[in-house]
C-alpha positions in Angstrom: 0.0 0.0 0.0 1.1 3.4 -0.9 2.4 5.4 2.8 1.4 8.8 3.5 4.2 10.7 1.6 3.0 8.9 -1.8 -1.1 9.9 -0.4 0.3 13.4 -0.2 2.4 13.9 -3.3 -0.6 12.4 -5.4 -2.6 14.6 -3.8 -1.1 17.9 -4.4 -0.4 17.0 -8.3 -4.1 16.5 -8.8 -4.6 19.9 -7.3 -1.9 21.2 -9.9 -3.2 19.2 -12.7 -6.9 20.5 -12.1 -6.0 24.4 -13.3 -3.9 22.7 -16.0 -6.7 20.6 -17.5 -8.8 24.0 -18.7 -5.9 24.7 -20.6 -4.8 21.1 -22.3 -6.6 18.0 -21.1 -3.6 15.9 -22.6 -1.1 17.8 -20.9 -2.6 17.2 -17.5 -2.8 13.8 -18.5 0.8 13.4 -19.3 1.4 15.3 -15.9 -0.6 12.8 -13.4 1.0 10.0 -15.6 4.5 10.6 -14.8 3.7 11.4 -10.9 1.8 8.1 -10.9 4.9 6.6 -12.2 6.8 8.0 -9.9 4.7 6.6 -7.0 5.1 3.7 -8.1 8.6 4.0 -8.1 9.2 5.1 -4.2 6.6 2.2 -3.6 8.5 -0.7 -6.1 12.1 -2.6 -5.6 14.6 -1.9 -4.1 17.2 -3.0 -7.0 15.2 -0.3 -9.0 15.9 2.7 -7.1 17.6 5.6 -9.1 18.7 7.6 -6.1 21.5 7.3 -3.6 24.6 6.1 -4.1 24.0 3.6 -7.1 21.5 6.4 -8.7 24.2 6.1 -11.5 24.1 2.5 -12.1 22.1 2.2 -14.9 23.2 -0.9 -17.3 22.8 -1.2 -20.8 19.7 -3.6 -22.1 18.1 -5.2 -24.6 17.6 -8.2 -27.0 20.7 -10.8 -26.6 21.5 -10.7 -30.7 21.6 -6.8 -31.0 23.9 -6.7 -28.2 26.5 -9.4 -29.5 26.2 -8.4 -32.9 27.7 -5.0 -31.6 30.3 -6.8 -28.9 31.0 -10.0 -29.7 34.2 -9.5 -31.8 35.7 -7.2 -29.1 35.1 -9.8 -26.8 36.2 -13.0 -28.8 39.5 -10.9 -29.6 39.9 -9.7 -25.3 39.4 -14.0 -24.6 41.9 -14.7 -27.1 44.1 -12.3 -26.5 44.0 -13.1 -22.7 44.5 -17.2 -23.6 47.8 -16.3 -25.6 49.3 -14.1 -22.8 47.5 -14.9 -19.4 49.0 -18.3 -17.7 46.6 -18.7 -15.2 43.9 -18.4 -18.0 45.9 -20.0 -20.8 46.3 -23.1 -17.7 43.1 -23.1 -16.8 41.9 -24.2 -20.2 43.9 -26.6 -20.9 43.3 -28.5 -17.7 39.7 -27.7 -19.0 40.2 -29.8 -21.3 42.5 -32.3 -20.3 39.3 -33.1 -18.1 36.7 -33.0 -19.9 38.3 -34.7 -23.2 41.5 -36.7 -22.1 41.5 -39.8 -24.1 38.0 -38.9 -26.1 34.6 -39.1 -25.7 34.0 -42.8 -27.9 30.8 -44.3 -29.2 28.8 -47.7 -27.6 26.6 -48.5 -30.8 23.5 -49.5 -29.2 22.4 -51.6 -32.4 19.3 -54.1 -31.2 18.5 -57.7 -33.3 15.0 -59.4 -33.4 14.7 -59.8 -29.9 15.7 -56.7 -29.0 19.1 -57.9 -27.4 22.0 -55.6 -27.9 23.8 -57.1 -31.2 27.6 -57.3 -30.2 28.9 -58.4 -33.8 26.8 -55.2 -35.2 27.7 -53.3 -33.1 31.7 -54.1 -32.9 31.8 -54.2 -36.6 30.3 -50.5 -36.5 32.4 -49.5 -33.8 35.3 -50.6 -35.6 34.3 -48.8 -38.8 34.1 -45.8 -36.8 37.7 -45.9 -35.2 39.4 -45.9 -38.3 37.2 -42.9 -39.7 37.3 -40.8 -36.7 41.3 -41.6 -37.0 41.1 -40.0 -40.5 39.4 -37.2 -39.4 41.3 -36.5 -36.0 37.8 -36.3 -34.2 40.0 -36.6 -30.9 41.7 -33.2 -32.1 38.2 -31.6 -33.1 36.3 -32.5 -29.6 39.7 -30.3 -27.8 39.3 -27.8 -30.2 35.3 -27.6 -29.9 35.7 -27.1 -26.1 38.5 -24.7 -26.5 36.1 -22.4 -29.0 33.0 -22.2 -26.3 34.8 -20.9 -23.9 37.4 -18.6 -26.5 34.1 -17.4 -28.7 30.9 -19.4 -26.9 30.2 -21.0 -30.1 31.5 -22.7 -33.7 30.4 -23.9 -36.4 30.3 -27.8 -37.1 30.6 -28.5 -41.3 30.3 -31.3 -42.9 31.1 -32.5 -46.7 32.3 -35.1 -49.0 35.4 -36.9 -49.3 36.0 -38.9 -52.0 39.2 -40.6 -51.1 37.8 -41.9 -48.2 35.6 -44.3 -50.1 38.8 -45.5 -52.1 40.2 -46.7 -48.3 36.8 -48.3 -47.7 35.9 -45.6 -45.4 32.9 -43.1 -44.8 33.4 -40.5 -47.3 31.9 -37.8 -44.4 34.6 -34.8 -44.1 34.2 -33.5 -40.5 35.7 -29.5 -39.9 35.3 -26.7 -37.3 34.7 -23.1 -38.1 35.1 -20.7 -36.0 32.8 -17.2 -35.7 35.0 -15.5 -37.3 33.8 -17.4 -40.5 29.8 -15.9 -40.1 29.2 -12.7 -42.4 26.8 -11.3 -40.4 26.4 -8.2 -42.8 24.1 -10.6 -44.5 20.8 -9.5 -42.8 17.3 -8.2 -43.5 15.4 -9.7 -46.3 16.7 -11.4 -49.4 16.3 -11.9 -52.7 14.8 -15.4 -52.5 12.0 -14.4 -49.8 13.4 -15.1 -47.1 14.8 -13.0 -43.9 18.5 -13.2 -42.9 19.4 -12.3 -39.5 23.3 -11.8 -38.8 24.6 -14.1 -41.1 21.6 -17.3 -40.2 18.7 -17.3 -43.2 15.2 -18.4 -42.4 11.9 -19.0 -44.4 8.7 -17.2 -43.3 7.8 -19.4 -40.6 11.1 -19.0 -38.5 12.4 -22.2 -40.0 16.5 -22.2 -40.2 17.7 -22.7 -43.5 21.2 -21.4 -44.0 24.2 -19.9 -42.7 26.2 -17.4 -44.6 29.7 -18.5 -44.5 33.1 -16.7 -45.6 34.3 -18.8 -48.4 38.2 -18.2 -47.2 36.5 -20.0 -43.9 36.7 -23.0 -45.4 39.0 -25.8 -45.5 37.4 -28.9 -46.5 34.8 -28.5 -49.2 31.7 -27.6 -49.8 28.8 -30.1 -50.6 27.5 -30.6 -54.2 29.7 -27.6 -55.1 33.2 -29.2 -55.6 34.8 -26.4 -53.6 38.7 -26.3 -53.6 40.7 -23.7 -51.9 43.2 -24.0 -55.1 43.3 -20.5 -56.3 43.3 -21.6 -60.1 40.1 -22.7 -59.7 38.6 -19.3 -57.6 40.3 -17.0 -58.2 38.5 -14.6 -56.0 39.6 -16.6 -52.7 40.5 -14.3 -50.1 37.8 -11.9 -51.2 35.6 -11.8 -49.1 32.9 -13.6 -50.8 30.0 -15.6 -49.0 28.5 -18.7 -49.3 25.4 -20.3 -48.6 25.2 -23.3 -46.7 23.0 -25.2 -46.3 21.7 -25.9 -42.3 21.8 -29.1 -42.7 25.5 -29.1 -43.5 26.5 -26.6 -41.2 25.0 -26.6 -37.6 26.0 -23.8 -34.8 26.7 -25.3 -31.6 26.9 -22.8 -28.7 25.2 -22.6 -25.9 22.5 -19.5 -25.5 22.2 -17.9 -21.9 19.2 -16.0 -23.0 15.3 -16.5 -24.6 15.9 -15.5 -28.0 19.7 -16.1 -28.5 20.9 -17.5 -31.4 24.6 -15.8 -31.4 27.6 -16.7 -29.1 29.6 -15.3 -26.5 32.6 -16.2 -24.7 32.3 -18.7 -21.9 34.8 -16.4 -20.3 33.3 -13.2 -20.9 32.8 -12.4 -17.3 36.5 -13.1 -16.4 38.5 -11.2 -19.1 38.2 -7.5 -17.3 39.0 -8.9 -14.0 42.1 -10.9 -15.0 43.3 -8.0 -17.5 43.0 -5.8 -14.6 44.8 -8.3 -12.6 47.4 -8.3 -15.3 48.2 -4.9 -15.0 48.9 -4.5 -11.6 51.3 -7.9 -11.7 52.8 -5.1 -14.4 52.9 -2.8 -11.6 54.4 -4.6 -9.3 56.9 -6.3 -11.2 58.0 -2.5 -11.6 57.5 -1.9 -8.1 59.5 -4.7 -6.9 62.3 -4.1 -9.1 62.4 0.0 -7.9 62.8 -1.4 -4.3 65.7 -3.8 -5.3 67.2 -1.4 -6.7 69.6 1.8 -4.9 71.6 4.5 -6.0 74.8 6.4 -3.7 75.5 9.5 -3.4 78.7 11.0 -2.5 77.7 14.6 -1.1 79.8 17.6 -0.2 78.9 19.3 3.1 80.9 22.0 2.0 82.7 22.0 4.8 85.7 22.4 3.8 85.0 24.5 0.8 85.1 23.1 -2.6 88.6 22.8 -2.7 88.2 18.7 -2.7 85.7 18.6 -5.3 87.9 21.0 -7.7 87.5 25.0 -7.5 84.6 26.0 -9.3 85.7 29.5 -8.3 89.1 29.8 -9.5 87.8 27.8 -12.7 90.1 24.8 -11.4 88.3 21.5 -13.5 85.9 19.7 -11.3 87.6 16.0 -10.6 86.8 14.1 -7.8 90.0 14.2 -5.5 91.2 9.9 -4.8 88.9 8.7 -2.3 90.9 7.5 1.1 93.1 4.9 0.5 94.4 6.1 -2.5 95.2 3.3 -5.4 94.4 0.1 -5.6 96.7 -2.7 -5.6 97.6 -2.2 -9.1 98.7 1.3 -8.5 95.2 2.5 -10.1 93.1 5.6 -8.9 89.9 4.4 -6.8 86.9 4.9 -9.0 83.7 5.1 -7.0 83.0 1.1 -8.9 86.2 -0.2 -6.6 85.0 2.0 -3.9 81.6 0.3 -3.1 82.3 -3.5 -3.2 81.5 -6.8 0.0 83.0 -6.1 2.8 85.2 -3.3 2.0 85.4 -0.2 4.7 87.3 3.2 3.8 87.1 6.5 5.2 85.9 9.8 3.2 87.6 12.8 2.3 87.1 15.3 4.4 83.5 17.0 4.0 82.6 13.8 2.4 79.3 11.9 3.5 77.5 9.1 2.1 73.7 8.7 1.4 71.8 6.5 -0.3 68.1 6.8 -2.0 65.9 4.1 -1.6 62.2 3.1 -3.0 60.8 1.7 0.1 57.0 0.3 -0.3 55.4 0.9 3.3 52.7 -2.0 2.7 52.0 -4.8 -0.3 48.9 -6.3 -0.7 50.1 -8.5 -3.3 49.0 -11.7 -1.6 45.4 -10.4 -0.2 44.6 -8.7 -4.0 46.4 -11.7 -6.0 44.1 -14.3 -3.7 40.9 -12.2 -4.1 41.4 -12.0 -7.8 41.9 -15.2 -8.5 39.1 -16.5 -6.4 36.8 -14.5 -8.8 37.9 -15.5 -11.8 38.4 -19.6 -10.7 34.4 -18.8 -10.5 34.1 -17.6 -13.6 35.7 -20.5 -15.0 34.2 -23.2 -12.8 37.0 -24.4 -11.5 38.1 -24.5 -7.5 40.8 -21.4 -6.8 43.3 -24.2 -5.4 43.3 -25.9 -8.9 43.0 -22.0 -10.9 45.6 -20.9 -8.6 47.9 -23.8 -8.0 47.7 -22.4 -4.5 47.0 -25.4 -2.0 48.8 -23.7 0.6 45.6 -22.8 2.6 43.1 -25.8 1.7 42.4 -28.9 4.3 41.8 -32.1 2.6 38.2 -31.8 3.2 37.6 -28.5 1.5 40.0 -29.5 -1.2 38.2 -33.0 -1.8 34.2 -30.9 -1.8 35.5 -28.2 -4.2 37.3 -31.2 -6.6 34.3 -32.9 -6.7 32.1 -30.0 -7.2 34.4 -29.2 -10.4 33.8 -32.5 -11.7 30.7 -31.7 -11.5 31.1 -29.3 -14.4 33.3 -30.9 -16.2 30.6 -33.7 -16.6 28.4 -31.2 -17.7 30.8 -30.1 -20.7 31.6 -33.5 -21.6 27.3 -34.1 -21.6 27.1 -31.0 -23.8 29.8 -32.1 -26.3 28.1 -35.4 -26.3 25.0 -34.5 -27.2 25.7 -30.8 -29.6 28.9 -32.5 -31.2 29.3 -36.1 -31.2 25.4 -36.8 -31.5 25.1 -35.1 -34.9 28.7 -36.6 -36.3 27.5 -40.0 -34.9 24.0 -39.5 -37.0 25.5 -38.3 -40.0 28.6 -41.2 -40.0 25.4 -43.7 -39.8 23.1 -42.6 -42.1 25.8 -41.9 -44.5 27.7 -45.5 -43.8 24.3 -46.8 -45.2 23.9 -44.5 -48.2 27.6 -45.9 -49.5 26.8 -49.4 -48.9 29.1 -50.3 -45.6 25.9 -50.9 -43.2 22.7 -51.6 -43.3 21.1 -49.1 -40.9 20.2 -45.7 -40.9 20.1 -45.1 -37.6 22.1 -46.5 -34.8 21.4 -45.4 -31.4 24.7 -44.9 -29.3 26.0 -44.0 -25.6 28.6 -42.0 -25.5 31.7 -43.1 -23.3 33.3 -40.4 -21.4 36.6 -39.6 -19.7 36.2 -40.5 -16.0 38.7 -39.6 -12.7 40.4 -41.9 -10.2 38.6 -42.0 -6.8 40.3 -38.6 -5.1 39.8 -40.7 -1.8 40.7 -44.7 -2.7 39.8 -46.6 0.2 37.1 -44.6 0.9 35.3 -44.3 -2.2 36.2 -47.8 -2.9 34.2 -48.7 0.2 31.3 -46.2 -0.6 31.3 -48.2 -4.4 31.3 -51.5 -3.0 28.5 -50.8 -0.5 26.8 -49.3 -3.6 26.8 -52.2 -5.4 25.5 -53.9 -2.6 22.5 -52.5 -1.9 21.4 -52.5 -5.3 21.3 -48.6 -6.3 24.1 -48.6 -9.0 25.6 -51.0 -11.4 28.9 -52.3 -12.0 28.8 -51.1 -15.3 27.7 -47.4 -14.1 30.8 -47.6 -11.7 33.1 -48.1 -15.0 31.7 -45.3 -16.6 32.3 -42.7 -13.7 36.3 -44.1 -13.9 35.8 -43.4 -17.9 35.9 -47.2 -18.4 34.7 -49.5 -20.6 32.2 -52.3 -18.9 32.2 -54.6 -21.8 36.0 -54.2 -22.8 36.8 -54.7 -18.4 34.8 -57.8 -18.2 36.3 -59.5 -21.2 40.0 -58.3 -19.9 39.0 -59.8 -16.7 37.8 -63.1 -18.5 40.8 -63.3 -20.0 42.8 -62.4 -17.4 40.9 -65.2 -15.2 42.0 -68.0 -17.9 45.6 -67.6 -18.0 45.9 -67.0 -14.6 44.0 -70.3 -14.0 45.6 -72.3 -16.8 48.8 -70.9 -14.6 47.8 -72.4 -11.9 47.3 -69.0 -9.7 44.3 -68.1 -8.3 42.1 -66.1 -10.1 39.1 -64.9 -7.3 37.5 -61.3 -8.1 36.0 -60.3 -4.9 32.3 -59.8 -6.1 31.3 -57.2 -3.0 30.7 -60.3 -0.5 34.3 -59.1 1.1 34.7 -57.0 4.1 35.1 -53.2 4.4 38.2 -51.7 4.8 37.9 -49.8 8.2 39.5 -46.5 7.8 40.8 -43.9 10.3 37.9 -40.8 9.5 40.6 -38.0 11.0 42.2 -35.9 8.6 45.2 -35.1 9.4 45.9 -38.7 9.7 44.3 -39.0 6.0 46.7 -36.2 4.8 49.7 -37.8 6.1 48.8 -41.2 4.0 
């Protein structure tokens, strides 16, 4: 409810707008409008008010695609920029990715026979066909370089196209690339010649259907379907130019990751880090320079003047101004002190008389290096999902069970970014391999459902987890093959090692038992300082 100083305010403008209203109606109107707005403003949130000391905090808004059309370039060239010459960024990502990708995300063909058991022949023949074409196409390379791109621009641009020599080798003649933004024209926008309605580079048909993206030509590197396209200059000679292609969606498929309603263009993964850490790479500037100021001194000999400036040389009687020998004469060598020999370890002389020493120091009262490098770093190890121990290399101040919550809260995310390239990147190349491996006569389905097999950890706690798995497995709430994917292993390839292992250990003569969870829990010691020491 409004409080009496609203009550009173809306009072007296109806008083003022009653006089007005003989003279314009619409101008009285306009006048109670604005004051009702204004009530409504002393009456409405708190994160709204314009007065006081964040009066001036007014950020820019609007629709996510006019805002990144404007920005995004600055911002993908700050995130590279910051990757190349940052090493707590540049380190950060590539233990990103050594996470999330390691040894690769692989395929489990899922392919079903009549009696809807899983098909192992099928599917290890498919499998099989797979390795060797994802070995042509380095698809271990392109799932390092996909994650590298969403967090370096937020997006890319997944292409695919024929390859001709593959089918001489008896393999999938699919041609896999990555493009990066840079590649979009996004001049191309407004309506076209064809009908259709362009929108920063991505065409659509009147019903908001996506049909094409408009790609730099010099973007390319593989080819472009049902065109032929060669980067050989004889044959275009306007590469380099500038000139834009169409391709089709269905070819060429954006993969980010939109933030807002309404997105359909990238930004940086990074993009609320890059400010912080470029600040925080200017003041390691500073205080490099700083720290190098304070190591540093300079001596003065000074004349008190004394005893005139006879010592110094007679400026007065025009005499030349050289420095008189300092005590003790020559050196060893018979050689005039120089003020070089004069200050060396351990060496004591005495002045000339009138002679005093003083030397000029850059002392630094306080540093707060530690406190601001700490606090930094903690906001951008945020940023980047990561725990500030593993951002900072800094376990200096972590107990092991603070450094054990934030690991496996990280792993939490780097699940999520292997689930995201599972299902934007390897999904669609999976489809496409299938479908394709079908079309060229090397399988006989179209469609092939899969799980993907991702990268897993070792247990940060061993006997403990161990236990926790074991008792698990016991009471029936996971299986053993859910167990080998957390570890990023293969149930079906650990049970046939195990098989075999079993038979030559047996035909051996050693004993072969795998203790199947009937065994008894490891008692541990739960204090951790006894757990560090371990």
């Amino acid at each position: 409810m409004a409080g009496p100083e609203t009550s009173l305010r809306m009072a007296l403008a109806r008083a003022i707008a009653l006089p007005l209203s003989f003279i314009s109606p619409a101008a009285a109107g306009r006048y109670l409008a604005g004051h009702a707005r204004l009530a409504a403003g002393l009456i409405g949130y708190d994160a709204a008010r314009r007065d006081g000391p964040n009066g001036r905090w007014l950020p820019r808004d609007g629709k996510a695609d006019p805002m990144l059309a404007r920005d995004a370039r600055i911002i993908r060239a700050r995130a590279r920029a910051m990757v190349r010459d940052n090493g707590n960024i540049s380190g950060a990502l590539r233990k990103i990715v050594a996470n999330v990708v390691y040894s690769g995300l692989t395929p489990q063909a899922q392919h079903r026979d009549a009696t809807g058991a899983r098909d192992c022949a099928a599917c290890g023949a498919l499998e099989n066909d797979w390795k060797d074409w994802a070995e042509e196409n380095d698809i271990w390379m392109i799932q390092q370089l996909a994650l590298r791109h969403l967090w370096l621009d937020g997006g890319f641009f997944l292409h695919f196209y024929a390859v001709p020599r593959f089918q001489k080798d008896g393999l999938v003649p699919l041609g896999v690339e990555l493009l990066d933004m840079d590649a979009l024209d996004m001049s191309v926008h407004g309506p076209q010649p064809n009908g259709n309605i362009a929108r920063y580079g991505a065409e659509y048909d009147s019903r908001g259907n996506l049909l094409a993206w408009h790609i730099f030509e010099e973007s390319l590197y593989g080819g472009v379907l049902d065109e032929g396209w060669t980067r050989d200059p004889a044959v275009h000679p306007a590469f380099g130019a500038g000139r834009t292609l169409r391709l089709k969606a269905e070819d060429c498929r954006l993969v980010m990751q939109p933030d807002r309603i309404g997105q359909t263009l990238p930004v940086s993964w990074m993009h609320a880090v890059i400010m912080g850490m470029h600040n925080f790479d200017e003041y390691q500037t500073s205080e490099q320079i700083a720290a190098r100021l304070a190591a540093a001194f300079a001596i003065f000999l000074k004349d008190s003047g004394e005893f005139g400036a006879g010592s110094m040389g007679n400026s007065l009687s025009g005499a030349p101004l050289n420095p008189a020998p300092l005590a003790g004469g020559q050196t060893t060598a018979g050689r005039a002190l120089s003020m070089d020999t004069f200050i060396s370890s351990g060496r004591i002389d005495e002045l000339p008389p009138g002679k005093e020493i003083q030397i000029v120091e850059n002392r630094r009262p306080a540093n707060n290096y530690t406190d601001y490098t700490k606090t930094s770093l903690r906001g951008a190890s945020s940023g980047m999902a990561m725990s500030y121990e593993s951002f900072g290399n800094d376990y200096s101040d972590a107990s092991y069970s603070a450094a054990r919550q934030a690991v496996l809260e990280e792993r939490r995310g780097y699940r999520m970014q292997q689930i995201f390239l599972a299902r934007k990147l390897m999904t669609p190349i999976w489809r496409r391999f299938v479908m394709w491996r079908k079309a060229f006569g090397l399988g006989s389905e179209e469609r092939v459902p899969v799980v993907w097999q991702m990268p897993g950890w070792s247990w940060v706690d061993p006997v403990k987890d161990a236990n926790a798995a074991q008792t698990r497995v016991k009471l029936g709430i996971i299986s053993r093959r859910e167990l080998c994917a957390e570890e990023g292993r293969d149930f079906d390839e650990t049970v046939t090692a195990l098989a075999e292992e079993k038979q030559m250990l047996e035909e051996a003569g050693l004993s072969a038992d795998v203790d199947g969870g009937s065994g008894e829990i490891i008692q541990e010691d739960d204090n951790e300082e006894n757990r560090g020491s371990r």
